[in-house]
PDBQT receptor file of N, H, CA, C and O in Angstrom, charges set to zero:
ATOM      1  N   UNK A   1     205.073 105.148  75.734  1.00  0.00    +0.000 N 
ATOM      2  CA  UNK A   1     204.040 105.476  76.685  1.00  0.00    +0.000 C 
ATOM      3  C   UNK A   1     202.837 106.116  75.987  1.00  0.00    +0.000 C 
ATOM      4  O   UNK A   1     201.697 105.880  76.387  1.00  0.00    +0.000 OA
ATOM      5  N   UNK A   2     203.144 107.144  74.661  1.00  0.00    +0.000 N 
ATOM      6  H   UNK A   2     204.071 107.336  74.336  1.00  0.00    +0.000 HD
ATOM      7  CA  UNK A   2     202.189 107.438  74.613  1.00  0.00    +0.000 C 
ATOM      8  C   UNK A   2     201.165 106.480  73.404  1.00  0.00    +0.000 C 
ATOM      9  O   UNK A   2     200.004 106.764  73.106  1.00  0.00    +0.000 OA
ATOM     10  N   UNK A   3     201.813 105.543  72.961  1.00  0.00    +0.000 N 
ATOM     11  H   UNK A   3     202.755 105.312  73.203  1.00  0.00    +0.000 HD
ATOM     12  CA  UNK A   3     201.536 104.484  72.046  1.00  0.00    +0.000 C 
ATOM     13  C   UNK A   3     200.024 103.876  72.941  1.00  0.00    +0.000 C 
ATOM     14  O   UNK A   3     198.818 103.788  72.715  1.00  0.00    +0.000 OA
ATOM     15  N   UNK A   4     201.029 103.540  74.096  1.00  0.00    +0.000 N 
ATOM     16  H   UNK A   4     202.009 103.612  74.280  1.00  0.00    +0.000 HD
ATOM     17  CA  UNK A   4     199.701 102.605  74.863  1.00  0.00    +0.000 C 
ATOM     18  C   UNK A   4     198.315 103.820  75.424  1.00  0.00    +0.000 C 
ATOM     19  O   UNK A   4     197.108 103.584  75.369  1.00  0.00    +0.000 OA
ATOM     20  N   UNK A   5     198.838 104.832  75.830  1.00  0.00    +0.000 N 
ATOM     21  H   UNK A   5     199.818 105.024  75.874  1.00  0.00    +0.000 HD
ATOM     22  CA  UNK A   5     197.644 106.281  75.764  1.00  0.00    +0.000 C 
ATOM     23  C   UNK A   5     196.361 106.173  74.659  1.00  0.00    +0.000 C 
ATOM     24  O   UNK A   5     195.130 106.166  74.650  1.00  0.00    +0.000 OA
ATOM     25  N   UNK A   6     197.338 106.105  73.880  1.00  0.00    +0.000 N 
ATOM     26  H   UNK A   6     198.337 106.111  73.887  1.00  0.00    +0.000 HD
ATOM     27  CA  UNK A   6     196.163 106.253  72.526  1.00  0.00    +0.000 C 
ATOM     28  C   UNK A   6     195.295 104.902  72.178  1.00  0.00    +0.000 C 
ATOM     29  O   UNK A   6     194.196 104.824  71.628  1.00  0.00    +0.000 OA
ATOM     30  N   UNK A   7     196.256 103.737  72.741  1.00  0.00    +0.000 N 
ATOM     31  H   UNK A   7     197.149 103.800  73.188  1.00  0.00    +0.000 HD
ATOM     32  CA  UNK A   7     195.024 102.949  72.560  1.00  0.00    +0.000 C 
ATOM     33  C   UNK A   7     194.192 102.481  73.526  1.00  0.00    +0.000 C 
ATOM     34  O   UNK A   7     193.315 101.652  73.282  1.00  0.00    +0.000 OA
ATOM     35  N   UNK A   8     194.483 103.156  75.102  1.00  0.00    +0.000 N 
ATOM     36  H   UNK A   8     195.195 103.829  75.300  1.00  0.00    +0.000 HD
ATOM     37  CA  UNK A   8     193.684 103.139  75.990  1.00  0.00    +0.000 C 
ATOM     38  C   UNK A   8     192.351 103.970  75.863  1.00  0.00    +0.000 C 
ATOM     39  O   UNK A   8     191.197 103.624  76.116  1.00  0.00    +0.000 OA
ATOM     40  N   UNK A   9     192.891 105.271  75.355  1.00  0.00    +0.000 N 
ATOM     41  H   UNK A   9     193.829 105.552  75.150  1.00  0.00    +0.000 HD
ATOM     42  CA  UNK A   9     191.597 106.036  74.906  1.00  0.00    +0.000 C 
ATOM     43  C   UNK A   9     190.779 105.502  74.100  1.00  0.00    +0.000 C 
ATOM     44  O   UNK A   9     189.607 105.438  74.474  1.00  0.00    +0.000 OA
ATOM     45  N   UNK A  10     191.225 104.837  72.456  1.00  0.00    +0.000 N 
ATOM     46  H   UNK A  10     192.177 104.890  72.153  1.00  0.00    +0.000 HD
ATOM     47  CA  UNK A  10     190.772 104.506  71.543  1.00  0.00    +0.000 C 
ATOM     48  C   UNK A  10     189.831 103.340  72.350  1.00  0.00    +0.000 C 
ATOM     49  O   UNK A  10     188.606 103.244  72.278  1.00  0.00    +0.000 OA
ATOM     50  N   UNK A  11     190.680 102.549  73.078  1.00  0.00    +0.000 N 
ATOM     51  H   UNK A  11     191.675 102.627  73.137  1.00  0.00    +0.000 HD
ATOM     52  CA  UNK A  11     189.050 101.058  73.618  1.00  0.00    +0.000 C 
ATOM     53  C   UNK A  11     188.446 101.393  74.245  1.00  0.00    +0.000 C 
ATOM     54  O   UNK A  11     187.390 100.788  74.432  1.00  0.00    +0.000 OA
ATOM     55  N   UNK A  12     188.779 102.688  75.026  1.00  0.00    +0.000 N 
ATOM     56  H   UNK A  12     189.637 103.180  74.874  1.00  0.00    +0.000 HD
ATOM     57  CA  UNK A  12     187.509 103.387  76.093  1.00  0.00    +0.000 C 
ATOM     58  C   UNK A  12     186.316 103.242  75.102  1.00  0.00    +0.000 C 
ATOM     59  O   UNK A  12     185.324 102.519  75.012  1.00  0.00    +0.000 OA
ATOM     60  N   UNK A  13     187.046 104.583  74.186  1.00  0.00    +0.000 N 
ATOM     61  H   UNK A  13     187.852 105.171  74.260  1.00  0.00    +0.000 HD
ATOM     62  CA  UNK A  13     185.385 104.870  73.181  1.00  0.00    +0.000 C 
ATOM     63  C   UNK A  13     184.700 104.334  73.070  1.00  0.00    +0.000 C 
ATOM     64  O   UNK A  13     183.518 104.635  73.240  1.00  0.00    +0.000 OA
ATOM     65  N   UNK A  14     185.310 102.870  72.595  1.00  0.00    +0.000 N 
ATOM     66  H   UNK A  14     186.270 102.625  72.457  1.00  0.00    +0.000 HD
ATOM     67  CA  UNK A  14     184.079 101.222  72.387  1.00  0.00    +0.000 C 
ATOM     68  C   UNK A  14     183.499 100.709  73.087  1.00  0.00    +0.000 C 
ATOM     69  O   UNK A  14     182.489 100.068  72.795  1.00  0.00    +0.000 OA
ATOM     70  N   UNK A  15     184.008 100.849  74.322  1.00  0.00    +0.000 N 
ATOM     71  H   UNK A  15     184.828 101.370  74.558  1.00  0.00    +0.000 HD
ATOM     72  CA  UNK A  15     183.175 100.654  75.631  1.00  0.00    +0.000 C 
ATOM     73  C   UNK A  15     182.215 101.326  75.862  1.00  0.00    +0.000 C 
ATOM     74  O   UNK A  15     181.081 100.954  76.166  1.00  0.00    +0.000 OA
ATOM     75  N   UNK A  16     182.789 102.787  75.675  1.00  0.00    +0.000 N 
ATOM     76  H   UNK A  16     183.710 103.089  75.428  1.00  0.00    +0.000 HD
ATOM     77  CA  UNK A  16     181.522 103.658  76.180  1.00  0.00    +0.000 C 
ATOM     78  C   UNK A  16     180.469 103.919  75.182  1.00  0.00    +0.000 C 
ATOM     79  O   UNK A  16     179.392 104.473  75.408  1.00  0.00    +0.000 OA
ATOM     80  N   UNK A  17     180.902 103.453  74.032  1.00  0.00    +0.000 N 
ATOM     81  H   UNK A  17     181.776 103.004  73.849  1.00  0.00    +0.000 HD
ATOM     82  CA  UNK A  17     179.841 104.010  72.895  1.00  0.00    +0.000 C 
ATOM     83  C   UNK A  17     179.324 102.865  72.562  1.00  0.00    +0.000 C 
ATOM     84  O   UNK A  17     179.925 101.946  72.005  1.00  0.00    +0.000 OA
ATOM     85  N   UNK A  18     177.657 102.892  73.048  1.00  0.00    +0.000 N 
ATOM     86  H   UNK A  18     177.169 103.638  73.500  1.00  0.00    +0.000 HD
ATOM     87  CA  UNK A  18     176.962 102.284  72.519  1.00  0.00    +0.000 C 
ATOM     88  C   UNK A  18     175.871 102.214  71.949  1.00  0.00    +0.000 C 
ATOM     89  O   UNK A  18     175.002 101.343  71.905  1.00  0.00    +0.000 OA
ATOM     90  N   UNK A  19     176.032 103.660  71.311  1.00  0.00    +0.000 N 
ATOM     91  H   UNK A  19     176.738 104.367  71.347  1.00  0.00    +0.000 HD
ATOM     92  CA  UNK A  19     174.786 103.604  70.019  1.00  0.00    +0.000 C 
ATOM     93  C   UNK A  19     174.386 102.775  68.928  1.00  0.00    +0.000 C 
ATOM     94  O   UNK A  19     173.285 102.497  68.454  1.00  0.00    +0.000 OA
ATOM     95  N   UNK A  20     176.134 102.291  68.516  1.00  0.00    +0.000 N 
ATOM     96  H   UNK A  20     177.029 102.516  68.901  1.00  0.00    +0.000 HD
ATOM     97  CA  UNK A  20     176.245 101.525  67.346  1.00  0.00    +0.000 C 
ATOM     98  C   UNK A  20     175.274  99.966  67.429  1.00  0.00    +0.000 C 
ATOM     99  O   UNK A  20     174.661  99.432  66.505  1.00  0.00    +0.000 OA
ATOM    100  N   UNK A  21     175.399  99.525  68.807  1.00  0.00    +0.000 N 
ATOM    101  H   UNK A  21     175.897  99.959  69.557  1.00  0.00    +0.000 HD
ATOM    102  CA  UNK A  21     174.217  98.434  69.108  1.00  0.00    +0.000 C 
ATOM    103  C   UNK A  21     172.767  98.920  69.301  1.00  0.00    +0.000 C 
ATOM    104  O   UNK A  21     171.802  98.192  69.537  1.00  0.00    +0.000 OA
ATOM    105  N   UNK A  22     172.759 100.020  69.188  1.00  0.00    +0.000 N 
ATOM    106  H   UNK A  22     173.543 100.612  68.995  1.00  0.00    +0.000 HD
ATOM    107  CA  UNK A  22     170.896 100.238  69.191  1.00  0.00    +0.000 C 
ATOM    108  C   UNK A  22     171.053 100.337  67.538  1.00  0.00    +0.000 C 
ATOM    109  O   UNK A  22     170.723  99.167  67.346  1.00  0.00    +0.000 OA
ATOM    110  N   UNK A  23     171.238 100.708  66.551  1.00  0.00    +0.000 N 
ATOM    111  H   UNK A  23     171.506 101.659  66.707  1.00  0.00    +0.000 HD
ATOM    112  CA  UNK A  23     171.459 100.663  65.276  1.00  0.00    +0.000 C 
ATOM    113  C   UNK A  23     171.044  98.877  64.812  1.00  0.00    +0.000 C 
ATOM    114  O   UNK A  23     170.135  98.480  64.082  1.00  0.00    +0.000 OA
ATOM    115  N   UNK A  24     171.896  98.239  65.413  1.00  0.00    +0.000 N 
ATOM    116  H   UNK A  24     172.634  98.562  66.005  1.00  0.00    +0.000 HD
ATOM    117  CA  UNK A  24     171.608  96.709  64.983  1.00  0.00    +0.000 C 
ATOM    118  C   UNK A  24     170.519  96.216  65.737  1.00  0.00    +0.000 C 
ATOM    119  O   UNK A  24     169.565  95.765  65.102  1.00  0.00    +0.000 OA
ATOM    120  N   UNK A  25     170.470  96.217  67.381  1.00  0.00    +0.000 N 
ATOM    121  H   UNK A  25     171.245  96.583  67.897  1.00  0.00    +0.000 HD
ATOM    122  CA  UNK A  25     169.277  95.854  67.269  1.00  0.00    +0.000 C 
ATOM    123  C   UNK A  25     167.698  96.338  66.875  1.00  0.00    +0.000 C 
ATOM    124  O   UNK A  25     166.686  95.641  66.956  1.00  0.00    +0.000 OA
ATOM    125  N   UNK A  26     167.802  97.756  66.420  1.00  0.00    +0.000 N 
ATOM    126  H   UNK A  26     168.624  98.321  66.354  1.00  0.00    +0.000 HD
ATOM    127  CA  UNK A  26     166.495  97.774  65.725  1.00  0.00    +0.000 C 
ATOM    128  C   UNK A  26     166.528  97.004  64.049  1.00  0.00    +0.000 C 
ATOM    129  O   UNK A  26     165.659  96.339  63.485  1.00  0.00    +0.000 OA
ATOM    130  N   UNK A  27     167.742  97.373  63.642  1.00  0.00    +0.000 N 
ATOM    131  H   UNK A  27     168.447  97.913  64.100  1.00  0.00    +0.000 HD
ATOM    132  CA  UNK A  27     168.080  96.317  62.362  1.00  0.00    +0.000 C 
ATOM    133  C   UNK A  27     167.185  94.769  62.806  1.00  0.00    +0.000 C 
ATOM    134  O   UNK A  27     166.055  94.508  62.391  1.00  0.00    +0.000 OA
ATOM    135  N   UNK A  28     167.756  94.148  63.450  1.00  0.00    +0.000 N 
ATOM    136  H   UNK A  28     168.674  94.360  63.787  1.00  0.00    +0.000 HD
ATOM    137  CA  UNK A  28     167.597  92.335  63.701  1.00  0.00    +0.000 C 
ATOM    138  C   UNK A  28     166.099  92.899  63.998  1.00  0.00    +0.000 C 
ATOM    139  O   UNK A  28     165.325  92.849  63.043  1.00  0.00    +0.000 OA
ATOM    140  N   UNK A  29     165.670  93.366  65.076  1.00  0.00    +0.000 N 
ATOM    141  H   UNK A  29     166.299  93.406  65.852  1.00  0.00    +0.000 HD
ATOM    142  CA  UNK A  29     163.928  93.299  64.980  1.00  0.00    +0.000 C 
ATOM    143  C   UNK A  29     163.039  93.693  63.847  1.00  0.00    +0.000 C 
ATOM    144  O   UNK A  29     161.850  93.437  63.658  1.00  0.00    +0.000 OA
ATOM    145  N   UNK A  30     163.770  94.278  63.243  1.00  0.00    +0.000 N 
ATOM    146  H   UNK A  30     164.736  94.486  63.397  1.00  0.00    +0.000 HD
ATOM    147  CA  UNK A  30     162.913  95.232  61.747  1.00  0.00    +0.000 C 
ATOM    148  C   UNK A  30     162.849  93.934  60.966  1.00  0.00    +0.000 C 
ATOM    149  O   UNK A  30     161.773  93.574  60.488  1.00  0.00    +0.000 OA
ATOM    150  N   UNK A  31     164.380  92.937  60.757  1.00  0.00    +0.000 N 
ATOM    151  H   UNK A  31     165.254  93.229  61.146  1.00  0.00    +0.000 HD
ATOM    152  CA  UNK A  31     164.371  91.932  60.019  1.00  0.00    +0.000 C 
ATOM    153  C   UNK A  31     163.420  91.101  60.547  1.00  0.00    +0.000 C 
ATOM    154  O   UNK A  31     162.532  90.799  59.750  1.00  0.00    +0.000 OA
ATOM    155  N   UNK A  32     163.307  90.499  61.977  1.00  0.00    +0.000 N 
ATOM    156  H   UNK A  32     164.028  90.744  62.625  1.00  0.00    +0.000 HD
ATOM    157  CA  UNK A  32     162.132  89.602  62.426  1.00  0.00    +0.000 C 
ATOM    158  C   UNK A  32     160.925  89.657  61.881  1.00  0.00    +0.000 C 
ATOM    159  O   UNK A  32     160.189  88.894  61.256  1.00  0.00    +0.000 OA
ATOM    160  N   UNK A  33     160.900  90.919  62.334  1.00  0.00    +0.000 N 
ATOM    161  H   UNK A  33     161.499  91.539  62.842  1.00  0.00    +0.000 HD
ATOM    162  CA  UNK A  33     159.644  91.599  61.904  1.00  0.00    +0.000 C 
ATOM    163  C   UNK A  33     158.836  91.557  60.366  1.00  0.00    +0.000 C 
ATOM    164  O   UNK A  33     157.674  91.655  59.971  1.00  0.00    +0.000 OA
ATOM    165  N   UNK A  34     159.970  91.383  59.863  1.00  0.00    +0.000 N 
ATOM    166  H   UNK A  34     160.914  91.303  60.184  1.00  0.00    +0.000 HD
ATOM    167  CA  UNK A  34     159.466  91.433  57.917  1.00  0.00    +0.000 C 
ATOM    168  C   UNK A  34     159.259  90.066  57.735  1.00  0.00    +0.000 C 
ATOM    169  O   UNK A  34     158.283  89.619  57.133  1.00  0.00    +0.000 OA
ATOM    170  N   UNK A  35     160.465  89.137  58.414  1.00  0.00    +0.000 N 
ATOM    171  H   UNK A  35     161.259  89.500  58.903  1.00  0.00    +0.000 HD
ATOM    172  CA  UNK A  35     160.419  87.756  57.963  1.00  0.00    +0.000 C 
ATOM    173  C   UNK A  35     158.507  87.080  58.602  1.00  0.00    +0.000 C 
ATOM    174  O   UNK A  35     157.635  86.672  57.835  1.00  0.00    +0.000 OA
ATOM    175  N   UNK A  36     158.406  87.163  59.879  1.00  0.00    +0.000 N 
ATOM    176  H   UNK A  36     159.114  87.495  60.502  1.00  0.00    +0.000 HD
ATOM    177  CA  UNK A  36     156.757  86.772  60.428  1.00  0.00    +0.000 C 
ATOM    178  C   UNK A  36     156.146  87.518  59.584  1.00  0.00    +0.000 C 
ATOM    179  O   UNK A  36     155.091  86.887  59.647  1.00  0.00    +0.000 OA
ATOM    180  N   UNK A  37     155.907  88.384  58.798  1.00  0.00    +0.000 N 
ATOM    181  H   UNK A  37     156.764  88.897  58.747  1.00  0.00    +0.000 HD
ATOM    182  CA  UNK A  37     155.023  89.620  58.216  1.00  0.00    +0.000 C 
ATOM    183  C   UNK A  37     154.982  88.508  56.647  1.00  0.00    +0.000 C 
ATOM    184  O   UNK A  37     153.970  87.891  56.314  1.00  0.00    +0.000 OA
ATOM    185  N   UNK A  38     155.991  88.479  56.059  1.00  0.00    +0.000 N 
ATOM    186  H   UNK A  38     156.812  88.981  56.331  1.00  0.00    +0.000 HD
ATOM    187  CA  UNK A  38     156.116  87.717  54.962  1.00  0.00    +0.000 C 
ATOM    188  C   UNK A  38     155.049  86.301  54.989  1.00  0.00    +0.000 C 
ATOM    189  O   UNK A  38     154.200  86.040  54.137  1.00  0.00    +0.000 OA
ATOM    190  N   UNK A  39     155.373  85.502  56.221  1.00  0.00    +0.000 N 
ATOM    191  H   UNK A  39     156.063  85.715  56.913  1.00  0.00    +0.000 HD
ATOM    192  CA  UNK A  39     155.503  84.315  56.319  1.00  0.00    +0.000 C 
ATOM    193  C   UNK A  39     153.994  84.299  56.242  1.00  0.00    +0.000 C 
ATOM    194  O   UNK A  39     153.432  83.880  55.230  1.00  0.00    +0.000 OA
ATOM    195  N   UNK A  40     153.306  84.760  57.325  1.00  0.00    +0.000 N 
ATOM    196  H   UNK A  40     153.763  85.100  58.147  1.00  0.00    +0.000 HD
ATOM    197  CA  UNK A  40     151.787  85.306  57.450  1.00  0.00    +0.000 C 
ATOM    198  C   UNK A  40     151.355  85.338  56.704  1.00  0.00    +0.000 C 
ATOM    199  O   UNK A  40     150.342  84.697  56.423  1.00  0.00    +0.000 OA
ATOM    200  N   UNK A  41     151.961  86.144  56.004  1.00  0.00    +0.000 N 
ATOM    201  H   UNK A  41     152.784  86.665  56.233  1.00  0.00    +0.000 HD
ATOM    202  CA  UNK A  41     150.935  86.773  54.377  1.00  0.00    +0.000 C 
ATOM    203  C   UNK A  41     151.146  85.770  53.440  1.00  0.00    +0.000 C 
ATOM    204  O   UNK A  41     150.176  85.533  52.720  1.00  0.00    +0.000 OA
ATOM    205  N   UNK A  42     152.035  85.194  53.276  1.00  0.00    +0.000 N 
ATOM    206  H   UNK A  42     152.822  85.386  53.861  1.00  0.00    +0.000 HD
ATOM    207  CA  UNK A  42     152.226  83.637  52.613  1.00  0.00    +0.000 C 
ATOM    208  C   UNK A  42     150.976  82.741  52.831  1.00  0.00    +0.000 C 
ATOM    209  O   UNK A  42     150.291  82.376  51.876  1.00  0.00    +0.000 OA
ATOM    210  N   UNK A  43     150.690  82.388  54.151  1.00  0.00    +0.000 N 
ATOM    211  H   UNK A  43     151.246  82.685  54.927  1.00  0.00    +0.000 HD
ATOM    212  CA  UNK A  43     150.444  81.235  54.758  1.00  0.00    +0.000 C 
ATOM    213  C   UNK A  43     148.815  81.700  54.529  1.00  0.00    +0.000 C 
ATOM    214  O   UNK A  43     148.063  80.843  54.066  1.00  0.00    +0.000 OA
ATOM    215  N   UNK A  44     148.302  82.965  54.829  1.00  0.00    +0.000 N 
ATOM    216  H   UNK A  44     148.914  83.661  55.206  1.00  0.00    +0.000 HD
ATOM    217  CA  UNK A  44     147.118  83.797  55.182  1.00  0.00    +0.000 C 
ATOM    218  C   UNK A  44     146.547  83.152  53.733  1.00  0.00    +0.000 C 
ATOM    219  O   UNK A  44     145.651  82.309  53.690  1.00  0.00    +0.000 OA
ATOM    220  N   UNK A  45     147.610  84.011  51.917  1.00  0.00    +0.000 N 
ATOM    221  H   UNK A  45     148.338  84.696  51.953  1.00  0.00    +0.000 HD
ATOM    222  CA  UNK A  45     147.210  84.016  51.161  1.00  0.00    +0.000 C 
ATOM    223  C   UNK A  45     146.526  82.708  50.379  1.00  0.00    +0.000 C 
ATOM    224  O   UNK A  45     145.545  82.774  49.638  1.00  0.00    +0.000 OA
ATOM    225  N   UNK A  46     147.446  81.236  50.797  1.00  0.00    +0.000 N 
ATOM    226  H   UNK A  46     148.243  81.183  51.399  1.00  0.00    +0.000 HD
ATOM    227  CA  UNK A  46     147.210  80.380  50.366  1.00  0.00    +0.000 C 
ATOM    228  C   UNK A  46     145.832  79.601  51.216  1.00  0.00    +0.000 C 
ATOM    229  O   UNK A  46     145.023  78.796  50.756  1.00  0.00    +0.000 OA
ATOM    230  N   UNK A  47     145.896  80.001  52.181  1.00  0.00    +0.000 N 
ATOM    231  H   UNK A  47     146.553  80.656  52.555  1.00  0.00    +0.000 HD
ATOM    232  CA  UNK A  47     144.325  79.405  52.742  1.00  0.00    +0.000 C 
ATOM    233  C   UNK A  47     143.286  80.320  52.183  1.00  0.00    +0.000 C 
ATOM    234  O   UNK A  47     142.219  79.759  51.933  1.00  0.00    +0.000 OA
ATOM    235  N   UNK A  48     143.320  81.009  52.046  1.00  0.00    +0.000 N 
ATOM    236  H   UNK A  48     144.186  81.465  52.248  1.00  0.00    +0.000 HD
ATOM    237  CA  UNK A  48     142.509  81.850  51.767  1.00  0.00    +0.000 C 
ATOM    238  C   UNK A  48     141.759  81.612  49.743  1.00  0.00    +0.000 C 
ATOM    239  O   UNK A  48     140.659  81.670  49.194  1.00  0.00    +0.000 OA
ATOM    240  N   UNK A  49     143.277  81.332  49.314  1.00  0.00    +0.000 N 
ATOM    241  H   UNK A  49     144.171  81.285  49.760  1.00  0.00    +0.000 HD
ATOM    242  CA  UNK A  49     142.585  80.629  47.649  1.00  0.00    +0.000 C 
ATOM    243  C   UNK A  49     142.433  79.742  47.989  1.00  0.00    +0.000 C 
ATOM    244  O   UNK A  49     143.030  79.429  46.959  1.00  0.00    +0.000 OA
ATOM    245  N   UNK A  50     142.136  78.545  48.610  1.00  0.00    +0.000 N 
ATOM    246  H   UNK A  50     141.651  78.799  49.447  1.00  0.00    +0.000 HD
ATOM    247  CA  UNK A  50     141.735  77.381  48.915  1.00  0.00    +0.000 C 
ATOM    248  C   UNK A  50     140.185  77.687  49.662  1.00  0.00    +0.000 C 
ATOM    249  O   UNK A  50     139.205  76.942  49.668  1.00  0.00    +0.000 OA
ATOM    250  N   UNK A  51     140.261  78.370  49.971  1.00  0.00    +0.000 N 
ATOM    251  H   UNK A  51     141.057  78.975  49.966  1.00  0.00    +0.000 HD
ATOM    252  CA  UNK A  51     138.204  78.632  50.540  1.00  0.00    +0.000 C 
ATOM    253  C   UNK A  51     138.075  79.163  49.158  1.00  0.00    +0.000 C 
ATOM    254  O   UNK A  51     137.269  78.419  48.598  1.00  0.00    +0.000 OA
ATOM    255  N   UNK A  52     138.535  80.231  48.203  1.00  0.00    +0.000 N 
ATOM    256  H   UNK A  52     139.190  80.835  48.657  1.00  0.00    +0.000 HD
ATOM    257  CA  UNK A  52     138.321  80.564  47.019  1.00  0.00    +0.000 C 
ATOM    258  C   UNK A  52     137.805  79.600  46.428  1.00  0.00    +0.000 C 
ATOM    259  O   UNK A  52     136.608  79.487  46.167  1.00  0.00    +0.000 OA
ATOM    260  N   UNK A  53     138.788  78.723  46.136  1.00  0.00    +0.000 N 
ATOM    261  H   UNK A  53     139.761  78.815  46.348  1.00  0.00    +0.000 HD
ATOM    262  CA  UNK A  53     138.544  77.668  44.958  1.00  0.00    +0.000 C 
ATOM    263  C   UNK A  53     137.507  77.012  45.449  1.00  0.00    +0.000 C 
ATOM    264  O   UNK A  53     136.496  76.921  44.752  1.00  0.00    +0.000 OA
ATOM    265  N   UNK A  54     137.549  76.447  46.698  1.00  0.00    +0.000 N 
ATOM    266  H   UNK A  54     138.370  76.521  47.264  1.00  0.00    +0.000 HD
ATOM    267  CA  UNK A  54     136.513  75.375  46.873  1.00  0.00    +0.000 C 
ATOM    268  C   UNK A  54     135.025  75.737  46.889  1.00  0.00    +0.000 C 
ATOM    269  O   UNK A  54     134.109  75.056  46.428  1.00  0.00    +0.000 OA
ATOM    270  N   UNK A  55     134.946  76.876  47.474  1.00  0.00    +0.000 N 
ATOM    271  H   UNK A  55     135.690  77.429  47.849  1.00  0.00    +0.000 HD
ATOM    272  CA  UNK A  55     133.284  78.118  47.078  1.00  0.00    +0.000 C 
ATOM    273  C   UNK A  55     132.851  78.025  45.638  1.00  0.00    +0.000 C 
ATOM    274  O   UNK A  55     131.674  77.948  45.287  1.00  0.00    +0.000 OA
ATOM    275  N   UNK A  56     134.139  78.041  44.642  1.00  0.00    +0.000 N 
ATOM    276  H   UNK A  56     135.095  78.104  44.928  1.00  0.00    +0.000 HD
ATOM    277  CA  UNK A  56     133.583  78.206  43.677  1.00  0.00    +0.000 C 
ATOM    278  C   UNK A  56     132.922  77.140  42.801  1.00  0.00    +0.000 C 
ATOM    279  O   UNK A  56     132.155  77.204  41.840  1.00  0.00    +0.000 OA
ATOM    280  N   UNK A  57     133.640  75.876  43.648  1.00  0.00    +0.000 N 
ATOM    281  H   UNK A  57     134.263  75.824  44.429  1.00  0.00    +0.000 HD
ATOM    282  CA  UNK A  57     133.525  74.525  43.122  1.00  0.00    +0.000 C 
ATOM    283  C   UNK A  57     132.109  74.326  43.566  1.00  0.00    +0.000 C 
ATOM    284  O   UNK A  57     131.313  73.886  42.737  1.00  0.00    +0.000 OA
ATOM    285  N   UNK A  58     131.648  74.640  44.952  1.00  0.00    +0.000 N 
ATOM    286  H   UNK A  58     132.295  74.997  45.626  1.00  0.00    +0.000 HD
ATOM    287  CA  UNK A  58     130.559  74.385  45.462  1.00  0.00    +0.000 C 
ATOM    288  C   UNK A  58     129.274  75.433  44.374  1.00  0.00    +0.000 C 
ATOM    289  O   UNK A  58     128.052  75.498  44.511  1.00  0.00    +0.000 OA
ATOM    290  N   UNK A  59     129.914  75.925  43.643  1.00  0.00    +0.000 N 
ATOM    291  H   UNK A  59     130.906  75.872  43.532  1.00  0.00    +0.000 HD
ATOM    292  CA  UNK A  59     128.427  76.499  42.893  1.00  0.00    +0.000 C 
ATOM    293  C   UNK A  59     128.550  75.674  41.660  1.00  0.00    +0.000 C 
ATOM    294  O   UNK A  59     127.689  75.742  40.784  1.00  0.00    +0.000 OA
TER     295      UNK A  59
């Protein structure tokens, strides 16, 4: 009896505790967040030497 006690309590906790998912989802948005931030600055940098180069060609 008291076998099954302890693990009634023990799955409560998991139920009731749910901090551990605000932990991940600011994790997964922080990751979103870097991956569009990256991608941008990728995409930003290479258009951006391409008006470079071609300005310079034009002189």
């Amino acid at each position: 009896m008291m076998k099954k006690f302890k693990k009634y309590v023990t799955a409560k906790k998991f139920v009731v505790d749910a901090s551990g998912a605000t932990l991940v989802e600011y994790g997964v948005a922080l990751l979103v967040v870097i991956i569009v931030g990256a991608t941008a600055i990728s995409a930003l940098g290479t258009a951006v030497g391409n008006e470079i180069s071609s300005s310079a060609e034009a002189f």
